[in-house]
N, C-alpha and C positions, 0 to 999 in steps of 0.2 A: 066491469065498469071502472074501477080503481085502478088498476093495471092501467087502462085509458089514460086515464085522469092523470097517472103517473108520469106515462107516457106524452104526452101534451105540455105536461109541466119540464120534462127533460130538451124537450123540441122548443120550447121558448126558453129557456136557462141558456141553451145551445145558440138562440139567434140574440138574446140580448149581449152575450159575453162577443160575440163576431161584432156583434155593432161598436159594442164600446174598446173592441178591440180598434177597428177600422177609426172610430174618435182617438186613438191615443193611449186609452187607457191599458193597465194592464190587470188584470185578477187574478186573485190566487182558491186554491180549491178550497171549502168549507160545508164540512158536511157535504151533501148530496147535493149542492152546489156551489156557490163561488162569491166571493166579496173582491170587492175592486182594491188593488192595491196601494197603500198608499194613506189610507184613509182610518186617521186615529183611532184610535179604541175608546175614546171617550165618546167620538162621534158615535160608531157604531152600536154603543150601549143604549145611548140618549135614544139610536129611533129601533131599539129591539123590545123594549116594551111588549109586547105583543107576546114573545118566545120566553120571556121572564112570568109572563102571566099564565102562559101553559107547565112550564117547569113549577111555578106556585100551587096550580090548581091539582097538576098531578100529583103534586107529595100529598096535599089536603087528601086525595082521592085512597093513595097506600096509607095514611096514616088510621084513613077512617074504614077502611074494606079489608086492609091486610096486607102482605106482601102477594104481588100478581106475579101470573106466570108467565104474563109477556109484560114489560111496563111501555111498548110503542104501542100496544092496544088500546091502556090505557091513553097516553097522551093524544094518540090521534081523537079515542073519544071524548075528550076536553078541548080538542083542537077544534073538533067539527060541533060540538054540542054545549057547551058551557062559556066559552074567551067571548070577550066584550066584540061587535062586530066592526069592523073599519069605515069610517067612515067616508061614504064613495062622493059626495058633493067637494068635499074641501080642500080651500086650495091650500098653494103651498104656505102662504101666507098663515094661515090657520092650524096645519099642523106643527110650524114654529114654533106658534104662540100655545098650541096644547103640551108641543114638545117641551118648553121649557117651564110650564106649567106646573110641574110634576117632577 
């Protein structure tokens, strides 16, 4: 199922980069996928929140269990079980005003 999951997520990273290639844009590789080039680093920080809170919660996880013998075990299992959930109603409007919130 993960494999899948993996696999699904490669196949969409693949047609969103062709689309915003086809708009103009350009992106460069990051990690297991791609960030659109061009696009400040302060921007980028401001909406990764999300990847800050799983790097947080993993160290909490080694500090309080040990050192692990995979730490992407870990993090996935704080990715999929612990991170605050996204919010799927809001617009963009609203995660501005959360974005800059914080």
């Amino acid at each position: 199922m993960f494999k899948a999951q993996r696999f699904a997520s490669s196949i969409y990273d693949h047609e969103l980069s062709r689309e915003l290639h086809a708009l103009g844009y350009r992106t460069r590789p990051a990690g297991k996928s791609f960030e659109i080039d061009g696009i400040a680093p302060e921007v980028l920080n401001r909406f990764s929140k999300r990847r800050r809170q799983i790097d947080l919660e993993t160290a909490e996880v080694i500090a309080r269990e040990g050192p692990p013998v995979n730490v992407k075990d870990i993090r996935d299992r704080v990715a999929h079980d612990k991170r605050r959930r996204k919010i799927k109603e809001a617009s963009a409007e609203t995660c501005v005003n959360l974005g800059s919130a914080n």
